[in-house]
N, CA and C of each residue as an Amber inpcrd file, in Angstrom:
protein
   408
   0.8210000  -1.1930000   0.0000000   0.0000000   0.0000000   0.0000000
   0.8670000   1.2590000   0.0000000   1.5170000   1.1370000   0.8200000
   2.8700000   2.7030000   1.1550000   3.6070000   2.3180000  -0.7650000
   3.8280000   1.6490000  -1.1720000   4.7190000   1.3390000  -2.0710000
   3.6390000   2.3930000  -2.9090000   2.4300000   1.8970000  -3.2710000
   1.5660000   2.0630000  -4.3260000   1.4410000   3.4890000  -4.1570000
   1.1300000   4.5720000  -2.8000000   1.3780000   5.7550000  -2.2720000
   2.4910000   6.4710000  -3.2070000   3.5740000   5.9580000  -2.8720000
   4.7960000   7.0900000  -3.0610000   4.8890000   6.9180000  -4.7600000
   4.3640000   5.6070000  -5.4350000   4.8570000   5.1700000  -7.1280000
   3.6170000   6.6170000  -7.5280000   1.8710000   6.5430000  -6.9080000
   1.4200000   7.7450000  -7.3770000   2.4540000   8.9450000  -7.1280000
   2.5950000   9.7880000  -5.9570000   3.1670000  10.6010000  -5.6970000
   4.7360000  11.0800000  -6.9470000   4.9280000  10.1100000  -6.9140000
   6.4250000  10.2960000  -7.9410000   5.7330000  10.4120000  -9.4070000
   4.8280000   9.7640000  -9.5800000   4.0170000  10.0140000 -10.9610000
   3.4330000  11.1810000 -11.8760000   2.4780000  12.1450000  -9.9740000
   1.9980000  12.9980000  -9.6600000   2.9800000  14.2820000 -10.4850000
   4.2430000  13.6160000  -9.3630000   5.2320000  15.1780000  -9.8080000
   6.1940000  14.8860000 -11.2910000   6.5140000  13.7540000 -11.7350000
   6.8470000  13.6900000 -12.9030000   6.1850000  13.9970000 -13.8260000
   4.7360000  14.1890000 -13.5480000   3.7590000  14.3490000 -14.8260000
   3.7990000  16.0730000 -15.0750000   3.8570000  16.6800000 -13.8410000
   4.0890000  18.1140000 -13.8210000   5.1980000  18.7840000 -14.2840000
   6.4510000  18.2570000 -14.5660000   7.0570000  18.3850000 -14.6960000
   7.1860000  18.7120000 -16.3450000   8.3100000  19.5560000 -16.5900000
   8.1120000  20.4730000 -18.4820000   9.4090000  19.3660000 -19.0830000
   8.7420000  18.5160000 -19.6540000   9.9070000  17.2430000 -20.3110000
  10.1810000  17.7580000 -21.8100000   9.9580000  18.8840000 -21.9690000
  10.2240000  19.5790000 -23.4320000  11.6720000  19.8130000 -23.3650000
  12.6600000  19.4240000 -24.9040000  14.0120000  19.5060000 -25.0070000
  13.9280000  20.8500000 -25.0330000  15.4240000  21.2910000 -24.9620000
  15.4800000  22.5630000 -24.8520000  15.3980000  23.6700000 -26.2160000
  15.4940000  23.0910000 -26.9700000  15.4050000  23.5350000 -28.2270000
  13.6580000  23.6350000 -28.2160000  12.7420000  23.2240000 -27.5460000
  11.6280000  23.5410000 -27.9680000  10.9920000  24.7350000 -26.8710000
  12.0090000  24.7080000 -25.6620000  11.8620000  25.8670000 -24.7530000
  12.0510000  27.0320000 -25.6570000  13.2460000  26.1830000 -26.2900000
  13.8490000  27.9500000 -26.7420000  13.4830000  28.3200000 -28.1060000
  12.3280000  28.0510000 -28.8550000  11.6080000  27.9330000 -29.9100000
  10.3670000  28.9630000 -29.0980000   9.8650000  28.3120000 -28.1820000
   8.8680000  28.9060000 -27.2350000   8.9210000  30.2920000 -27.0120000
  11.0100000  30.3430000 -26.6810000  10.7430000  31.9400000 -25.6520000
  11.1670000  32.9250000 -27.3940000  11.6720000  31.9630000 -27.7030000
  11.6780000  33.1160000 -29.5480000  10.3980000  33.5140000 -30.0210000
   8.9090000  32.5770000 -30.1830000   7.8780000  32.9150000 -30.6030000
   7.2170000  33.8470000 -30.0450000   7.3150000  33.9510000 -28.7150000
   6.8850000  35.4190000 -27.5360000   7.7860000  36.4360000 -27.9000000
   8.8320000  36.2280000 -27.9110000   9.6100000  37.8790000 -28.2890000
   9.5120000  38.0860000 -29.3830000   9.2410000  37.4810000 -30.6790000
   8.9110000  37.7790000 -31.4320000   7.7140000  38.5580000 -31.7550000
   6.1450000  37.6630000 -31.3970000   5.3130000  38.4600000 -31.1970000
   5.7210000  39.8060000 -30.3030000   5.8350000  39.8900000 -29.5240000
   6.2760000  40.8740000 -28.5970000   7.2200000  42.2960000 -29.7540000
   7.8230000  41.7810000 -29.9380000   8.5030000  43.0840000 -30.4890000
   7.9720000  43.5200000 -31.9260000   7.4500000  42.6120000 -32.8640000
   6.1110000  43.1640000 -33.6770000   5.2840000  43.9290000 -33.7670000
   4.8030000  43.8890000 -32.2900000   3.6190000  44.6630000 -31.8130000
   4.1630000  45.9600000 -31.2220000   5.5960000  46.2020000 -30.7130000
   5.9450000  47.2150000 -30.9090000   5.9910000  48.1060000 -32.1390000
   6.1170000  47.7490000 -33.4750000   6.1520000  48.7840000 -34.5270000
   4.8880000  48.2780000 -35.4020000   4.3690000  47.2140000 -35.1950000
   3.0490000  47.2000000 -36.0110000   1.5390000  47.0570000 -35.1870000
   1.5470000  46.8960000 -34.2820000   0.2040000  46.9020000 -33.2000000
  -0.6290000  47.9960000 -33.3680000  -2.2780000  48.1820000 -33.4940000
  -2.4730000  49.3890000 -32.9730000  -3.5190000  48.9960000 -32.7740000
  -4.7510000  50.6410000 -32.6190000  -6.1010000  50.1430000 -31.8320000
  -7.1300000  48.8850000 -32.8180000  -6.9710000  48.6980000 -34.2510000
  -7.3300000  47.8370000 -34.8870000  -6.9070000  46.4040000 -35.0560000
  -5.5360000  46.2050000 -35.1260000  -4.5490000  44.9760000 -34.9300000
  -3.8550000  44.7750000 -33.8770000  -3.2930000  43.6290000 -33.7380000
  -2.3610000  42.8210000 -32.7570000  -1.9220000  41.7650000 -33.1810000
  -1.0530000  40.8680000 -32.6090000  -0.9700000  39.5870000 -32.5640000
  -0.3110000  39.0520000 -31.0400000  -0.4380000  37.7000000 -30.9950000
  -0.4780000  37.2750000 -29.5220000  -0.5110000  35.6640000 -29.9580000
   0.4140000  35.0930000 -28.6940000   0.7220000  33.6860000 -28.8000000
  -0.4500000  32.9680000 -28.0200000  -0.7070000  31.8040000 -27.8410000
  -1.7770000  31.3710000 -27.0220000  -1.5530000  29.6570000 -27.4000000
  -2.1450000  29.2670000 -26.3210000  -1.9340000  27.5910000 -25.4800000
  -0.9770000  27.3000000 -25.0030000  -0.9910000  26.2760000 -24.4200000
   0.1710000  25.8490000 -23.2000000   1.5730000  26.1610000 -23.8080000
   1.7250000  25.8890000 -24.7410000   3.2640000  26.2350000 -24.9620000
   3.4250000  27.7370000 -26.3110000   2.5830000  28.0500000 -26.2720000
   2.3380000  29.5580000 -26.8670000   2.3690000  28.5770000 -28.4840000
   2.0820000  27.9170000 -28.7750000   1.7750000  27.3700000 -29.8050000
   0.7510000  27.5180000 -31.0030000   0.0380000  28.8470000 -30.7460000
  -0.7710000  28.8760000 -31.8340000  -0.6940000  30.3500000 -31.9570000
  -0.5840000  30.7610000 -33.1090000  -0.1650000  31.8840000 -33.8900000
  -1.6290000  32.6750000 -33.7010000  -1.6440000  34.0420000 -32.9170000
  -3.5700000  34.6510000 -33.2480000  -3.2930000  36.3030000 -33.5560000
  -3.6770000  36.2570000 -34.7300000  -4.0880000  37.5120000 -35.2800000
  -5.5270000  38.4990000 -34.9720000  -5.1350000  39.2700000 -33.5610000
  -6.1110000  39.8330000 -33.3890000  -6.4810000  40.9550000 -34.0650000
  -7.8880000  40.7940000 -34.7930000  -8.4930000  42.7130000 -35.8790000
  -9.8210000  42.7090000 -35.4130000  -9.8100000  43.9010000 -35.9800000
 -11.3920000  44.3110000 -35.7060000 -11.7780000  43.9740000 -36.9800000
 -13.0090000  42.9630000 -37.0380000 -14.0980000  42.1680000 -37.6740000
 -15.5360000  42.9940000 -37.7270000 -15.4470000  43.3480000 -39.0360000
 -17.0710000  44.0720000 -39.3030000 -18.0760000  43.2720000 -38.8620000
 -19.4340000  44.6540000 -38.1550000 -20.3560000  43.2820000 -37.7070000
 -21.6870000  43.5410000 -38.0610000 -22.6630000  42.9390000 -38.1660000
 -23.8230000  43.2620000 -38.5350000 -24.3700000  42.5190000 -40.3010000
 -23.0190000  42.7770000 -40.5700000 -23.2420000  42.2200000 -42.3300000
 -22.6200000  40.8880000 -42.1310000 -22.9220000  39.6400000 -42.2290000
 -22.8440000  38.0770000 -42.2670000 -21.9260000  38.1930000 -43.4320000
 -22.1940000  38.7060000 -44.4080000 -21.6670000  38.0520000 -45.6550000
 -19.5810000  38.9890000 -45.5250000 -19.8540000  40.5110000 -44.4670000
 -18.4240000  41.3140000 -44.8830000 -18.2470000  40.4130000 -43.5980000
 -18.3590000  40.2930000 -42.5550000 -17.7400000  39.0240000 -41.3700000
 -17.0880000  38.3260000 -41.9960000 -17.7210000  37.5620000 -42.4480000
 -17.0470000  36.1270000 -43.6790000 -15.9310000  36.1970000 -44.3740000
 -16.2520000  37.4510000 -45.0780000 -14.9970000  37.6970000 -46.1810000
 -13.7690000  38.0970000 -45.3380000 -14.0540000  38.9640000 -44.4150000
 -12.8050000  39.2280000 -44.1270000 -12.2430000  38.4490000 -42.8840000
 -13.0780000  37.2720000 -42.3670000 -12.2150000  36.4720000 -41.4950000
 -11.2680000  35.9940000 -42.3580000 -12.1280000  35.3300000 -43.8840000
 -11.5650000  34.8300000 -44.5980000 -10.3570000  35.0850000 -45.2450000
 -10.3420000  36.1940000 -45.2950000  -9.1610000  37.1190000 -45.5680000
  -7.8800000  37.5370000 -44.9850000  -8.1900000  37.5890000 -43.2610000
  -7.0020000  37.0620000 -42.9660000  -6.3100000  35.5930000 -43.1430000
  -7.2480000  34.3720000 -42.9540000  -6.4420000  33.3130000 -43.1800000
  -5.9130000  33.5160000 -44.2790000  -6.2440000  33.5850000 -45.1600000
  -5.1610000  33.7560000 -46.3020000  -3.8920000  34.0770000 -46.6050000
  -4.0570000  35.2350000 -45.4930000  -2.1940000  35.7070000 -45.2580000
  -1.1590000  34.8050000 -45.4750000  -2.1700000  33.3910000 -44.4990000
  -1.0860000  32.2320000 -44.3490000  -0.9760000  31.3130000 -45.4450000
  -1.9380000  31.6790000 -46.0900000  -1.4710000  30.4800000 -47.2570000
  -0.6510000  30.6660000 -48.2270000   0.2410000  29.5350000 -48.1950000
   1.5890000  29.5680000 -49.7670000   2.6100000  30.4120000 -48.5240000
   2.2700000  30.7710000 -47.4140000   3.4720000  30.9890000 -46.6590000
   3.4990000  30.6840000 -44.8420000   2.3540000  29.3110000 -45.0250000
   2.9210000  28.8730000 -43.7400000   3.8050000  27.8740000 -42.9250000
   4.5840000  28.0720000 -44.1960000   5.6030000  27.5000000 -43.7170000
   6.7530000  27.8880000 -42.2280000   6.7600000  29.1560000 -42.4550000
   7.8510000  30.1780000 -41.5970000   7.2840000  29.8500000 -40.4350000
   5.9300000  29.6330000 -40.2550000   4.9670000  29.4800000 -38.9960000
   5.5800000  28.1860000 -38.1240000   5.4300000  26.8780000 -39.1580000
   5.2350000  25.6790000 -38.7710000   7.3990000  25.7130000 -38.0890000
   7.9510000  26.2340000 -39.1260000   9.2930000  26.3030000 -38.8190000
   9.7180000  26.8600000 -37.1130000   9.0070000  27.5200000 -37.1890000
   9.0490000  28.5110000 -35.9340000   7.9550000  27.9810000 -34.5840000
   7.4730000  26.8160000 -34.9650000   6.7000000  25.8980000 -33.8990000
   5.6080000  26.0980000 -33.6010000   4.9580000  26.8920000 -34.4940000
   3.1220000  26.8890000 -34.0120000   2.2950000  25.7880000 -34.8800000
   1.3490000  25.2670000 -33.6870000   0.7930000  24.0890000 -35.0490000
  -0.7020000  24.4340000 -35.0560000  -1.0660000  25.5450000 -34.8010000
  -2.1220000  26.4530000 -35.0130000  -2.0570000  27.6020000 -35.4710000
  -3.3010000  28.3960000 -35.9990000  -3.3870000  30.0780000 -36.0590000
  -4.8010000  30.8490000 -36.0470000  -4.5440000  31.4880000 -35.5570000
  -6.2170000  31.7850000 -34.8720000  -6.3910000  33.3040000 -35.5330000
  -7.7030000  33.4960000 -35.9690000  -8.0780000  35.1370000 -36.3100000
  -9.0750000  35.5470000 -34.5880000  -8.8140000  36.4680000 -33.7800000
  -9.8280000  36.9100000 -32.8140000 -10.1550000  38.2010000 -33.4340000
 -11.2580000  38.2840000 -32.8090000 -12.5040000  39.8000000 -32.9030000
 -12.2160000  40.5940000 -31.9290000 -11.4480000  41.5910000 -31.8390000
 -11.4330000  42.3310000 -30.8600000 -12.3350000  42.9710000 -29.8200000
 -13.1890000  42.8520000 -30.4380000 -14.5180000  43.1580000 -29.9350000
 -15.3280000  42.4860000 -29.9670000 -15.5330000  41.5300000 -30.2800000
 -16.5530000  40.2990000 -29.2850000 -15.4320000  38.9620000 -28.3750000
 -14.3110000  39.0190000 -28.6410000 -13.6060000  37.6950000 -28.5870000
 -13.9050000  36.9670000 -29.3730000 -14.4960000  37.1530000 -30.0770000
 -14.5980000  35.2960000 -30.8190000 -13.7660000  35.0930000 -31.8500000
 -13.3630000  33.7190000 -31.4140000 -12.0690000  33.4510000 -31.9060000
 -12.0380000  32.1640000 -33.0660000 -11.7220000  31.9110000 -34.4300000
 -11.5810000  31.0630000 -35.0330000 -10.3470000  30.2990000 -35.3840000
 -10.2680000  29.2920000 -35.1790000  -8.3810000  28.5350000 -35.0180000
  -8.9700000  26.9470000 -36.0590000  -7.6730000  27.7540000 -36.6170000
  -7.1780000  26.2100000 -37.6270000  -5.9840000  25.5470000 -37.4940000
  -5.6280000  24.3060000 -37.8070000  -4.6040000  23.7190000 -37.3360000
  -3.5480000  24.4320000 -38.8870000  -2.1660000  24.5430000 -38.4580000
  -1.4930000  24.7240000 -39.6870000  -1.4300000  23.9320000 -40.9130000
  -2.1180000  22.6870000 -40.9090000  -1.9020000  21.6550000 -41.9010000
  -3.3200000  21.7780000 -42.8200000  -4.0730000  22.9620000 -42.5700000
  -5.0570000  23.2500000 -43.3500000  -4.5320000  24.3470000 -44.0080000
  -3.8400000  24.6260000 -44.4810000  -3.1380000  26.1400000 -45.0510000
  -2.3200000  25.4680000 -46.0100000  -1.7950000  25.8970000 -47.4230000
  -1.0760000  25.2600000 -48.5600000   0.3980000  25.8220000 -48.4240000
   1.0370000  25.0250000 -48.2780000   2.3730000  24.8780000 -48.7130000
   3.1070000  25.7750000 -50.1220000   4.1630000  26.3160000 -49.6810000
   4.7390000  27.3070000 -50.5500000   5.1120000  26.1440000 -52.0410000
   4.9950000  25.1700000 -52.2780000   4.9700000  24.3410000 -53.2630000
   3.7740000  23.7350000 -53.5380000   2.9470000  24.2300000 -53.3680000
   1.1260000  24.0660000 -53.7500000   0.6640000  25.1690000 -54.1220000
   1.5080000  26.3370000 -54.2210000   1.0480000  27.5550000 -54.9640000
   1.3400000  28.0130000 -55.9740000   0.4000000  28.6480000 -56.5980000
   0.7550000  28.9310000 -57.9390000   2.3150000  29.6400000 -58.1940000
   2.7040000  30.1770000 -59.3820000   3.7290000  30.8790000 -59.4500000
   3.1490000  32.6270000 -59.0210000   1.6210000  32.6660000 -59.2270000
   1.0940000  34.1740000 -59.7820000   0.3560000  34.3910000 -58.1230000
   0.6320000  33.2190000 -57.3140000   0.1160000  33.4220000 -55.8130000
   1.4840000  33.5680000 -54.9180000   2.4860000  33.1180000 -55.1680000
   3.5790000  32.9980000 -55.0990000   4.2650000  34.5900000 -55.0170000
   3.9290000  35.4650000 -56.5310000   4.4610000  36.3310000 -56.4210000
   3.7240000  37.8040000 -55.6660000   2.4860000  37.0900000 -55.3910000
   1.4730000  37.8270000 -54.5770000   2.0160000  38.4340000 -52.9370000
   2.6980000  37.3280000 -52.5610000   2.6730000  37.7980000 -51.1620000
   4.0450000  38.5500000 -51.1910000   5.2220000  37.9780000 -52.4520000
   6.0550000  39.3090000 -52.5290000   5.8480000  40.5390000 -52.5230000
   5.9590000  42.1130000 -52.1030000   5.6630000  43.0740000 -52.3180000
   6.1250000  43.5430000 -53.6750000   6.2720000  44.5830000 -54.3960000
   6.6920000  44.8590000 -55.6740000   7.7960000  45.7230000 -55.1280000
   8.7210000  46.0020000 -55.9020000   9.8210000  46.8390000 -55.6050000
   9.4090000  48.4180000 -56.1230000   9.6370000  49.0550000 -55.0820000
   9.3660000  50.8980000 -55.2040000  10.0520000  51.1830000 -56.6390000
């Protein structure tokens, strides 16, 4: 009985314990300072971004979402996911296996896993040169 006691107890605290290599700590504390210093030169009262779940693992693009019209809601949730497609790769590299659009103003939040988003080799050449900017 005492045996069966202390095997929970040791279980208890091994389970609590952060068994993540360190390379995924330090993947972790890069994705927070990253967000973090972003939002220093691009944040404002309309946008944000912000890490979220246990290991800051899911990428969330917070905007303000038009409301009242169903059909401009739609488009432009839709519209941010897109950002990520044909370039979420940098995401998945950088350890998020989510990405979320929130409403600044209601909270509500929509999250997709990254493996629903197309690969920079599933895009066209003419989507491809889309998310390049053009040169001044």
């Amino acid at each position: 009985m005492r045996a069966l006691c202390v095997s929970s107890l040791l279980l208890v605290a091994v389970a609590g314990c952060d068994l993540r290599s360190d390379e995924e700590k330090a993947k972790e504390k890069m994705r927070v300072e990253e967000v973090r210093e972003n939002n220093k030169t691009s944040a404002g009262p309309d946008f944000r971004m912000e890490t979220a779940g246990r290991y800051n693992t899911t990428f969330v693009r917070v905007v303000r979402l038009p409301h009242g019209d169903v059909a401009a809601h739609a488009a432009e949730l839709k519209m941010q996911f897109s950002l990520f497609d044909c370039a979420i790769q940098t995401r998945i590299d950088d350890g998020y296996t989510h990405i979320a659009v929130r409403d600044i103003d209601t909270g509500e939040e929509v999250v997709k896993p990254v493996t629903e988003f197309r690969r920079r080799e599933q895009c066209s050449e003419a989507e491809l040169d889309a998310l390049v900017p053009a040169a001044p």
